[in-house]
C-alpha positions in Angstrom: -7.1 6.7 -37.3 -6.2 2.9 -37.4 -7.7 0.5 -35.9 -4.8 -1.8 -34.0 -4.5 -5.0 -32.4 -2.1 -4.8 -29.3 -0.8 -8.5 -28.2 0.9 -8.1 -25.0 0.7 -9.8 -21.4 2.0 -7.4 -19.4 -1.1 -5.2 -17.9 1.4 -2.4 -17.5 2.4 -2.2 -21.0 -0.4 -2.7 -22.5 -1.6 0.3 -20.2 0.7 2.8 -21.5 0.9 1.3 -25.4 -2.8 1.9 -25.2 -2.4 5.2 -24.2 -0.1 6.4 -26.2 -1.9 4.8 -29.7 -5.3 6.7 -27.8 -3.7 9.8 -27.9 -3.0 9.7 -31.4 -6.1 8.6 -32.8 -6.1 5.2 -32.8 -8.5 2.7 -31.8 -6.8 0.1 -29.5 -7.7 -4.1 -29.4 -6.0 -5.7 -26.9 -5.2 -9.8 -26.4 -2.9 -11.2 -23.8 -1.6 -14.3 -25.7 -0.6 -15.3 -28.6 -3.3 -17.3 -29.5 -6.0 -15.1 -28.4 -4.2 -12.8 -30.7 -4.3 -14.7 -33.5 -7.8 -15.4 -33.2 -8.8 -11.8 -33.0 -7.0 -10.9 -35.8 -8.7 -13.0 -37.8 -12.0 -12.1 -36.0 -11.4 -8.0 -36.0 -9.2 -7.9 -38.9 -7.1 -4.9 -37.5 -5.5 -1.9 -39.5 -1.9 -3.6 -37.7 -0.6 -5.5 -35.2 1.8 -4.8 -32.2 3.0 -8.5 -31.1 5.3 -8.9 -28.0 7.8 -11.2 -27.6 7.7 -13.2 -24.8 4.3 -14.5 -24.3 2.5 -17.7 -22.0 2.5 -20.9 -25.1 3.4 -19.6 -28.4 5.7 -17.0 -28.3 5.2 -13.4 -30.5 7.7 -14.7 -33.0 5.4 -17.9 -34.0 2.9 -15.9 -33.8 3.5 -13.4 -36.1 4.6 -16.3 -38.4 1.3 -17.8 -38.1 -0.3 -14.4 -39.2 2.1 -13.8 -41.9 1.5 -17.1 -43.8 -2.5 -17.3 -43.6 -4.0 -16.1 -46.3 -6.5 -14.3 -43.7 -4.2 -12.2 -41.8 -1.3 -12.0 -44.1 -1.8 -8.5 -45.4 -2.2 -6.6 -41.5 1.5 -5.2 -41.0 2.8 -6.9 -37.7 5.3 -4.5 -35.7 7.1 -6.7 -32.9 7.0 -4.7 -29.8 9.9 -6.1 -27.2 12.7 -6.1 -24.7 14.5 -8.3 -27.1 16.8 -5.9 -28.8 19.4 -7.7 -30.3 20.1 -7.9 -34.1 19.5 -11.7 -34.0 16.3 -11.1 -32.9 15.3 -8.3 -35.1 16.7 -10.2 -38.4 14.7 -13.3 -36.4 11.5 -11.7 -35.9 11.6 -9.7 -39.7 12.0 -13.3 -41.2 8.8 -14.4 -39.4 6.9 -11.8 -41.3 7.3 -8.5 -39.4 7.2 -5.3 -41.1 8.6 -3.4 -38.3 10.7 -4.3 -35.2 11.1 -1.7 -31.9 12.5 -2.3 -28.9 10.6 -1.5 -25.7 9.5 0.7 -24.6 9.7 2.5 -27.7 9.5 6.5 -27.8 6.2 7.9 -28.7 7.5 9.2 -31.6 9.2 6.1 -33.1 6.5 4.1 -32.4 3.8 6.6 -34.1 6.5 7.2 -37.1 6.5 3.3 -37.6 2.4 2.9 -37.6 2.2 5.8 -39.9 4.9 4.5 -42.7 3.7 1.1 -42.4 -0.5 2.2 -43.2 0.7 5.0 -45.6 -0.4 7.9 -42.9 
């Protein structure tokens, strides 16, 4: 069980990411922006982060930037979670910091498989 910091603004998708992490054992945070994110990372200091995309001001890309250089936050795995599937973005978003990059909605499976090999389940 992991405890995991879900920044997404869509209600709907943080519904069913939430539900799916639930069933699986793991204790779900949830922001809706960036910077809210950021701020309860450093507040809750989560087992990993899912980070969207496209979010209202700073975007999931900065974001997980920002959490990959503070010396905080720099050790919680960030998995980008988002509709933005092609390579550019993936090699954009791993630069930034992320250890993991799926493209939404991701299958139960592949999203459990990536939380699992990134906290050494």
């Amino acid at each position: 069980m992991a405890r995991i910091l879900l920044i997404e603004d869509s209600p709907t998708d943080t519904a069913v990411l939430t539900q799916v992490l639930e069933r699986n054992g793991h204790i779900v945070l949830s922001s809706a922006s960036a910077e809210d994110g950021i701020e309860a990372c450093k507040r809750e200091r989560p087992d990993l982060v899912l980070m969207d995309v496209v979010l209202p001001g700073m975007n999931g890309f900065q974001a997980t930037r920002a959490l990959s250089r503070d010396s905080d936050t720099k050790e919680i795995p960030v998995v980008i979670v988002s509709t933005k599937g092609m390579d550019t973005d993936r090699a954009w978003g791993m630069r930034q910091g992320a250890k993991g990059y799926l493209v939404k909605p991701p299958s139960e499976g592949d999203l459990i498989d990536q939380i699992n090999q990134l906290l050494g389940a």
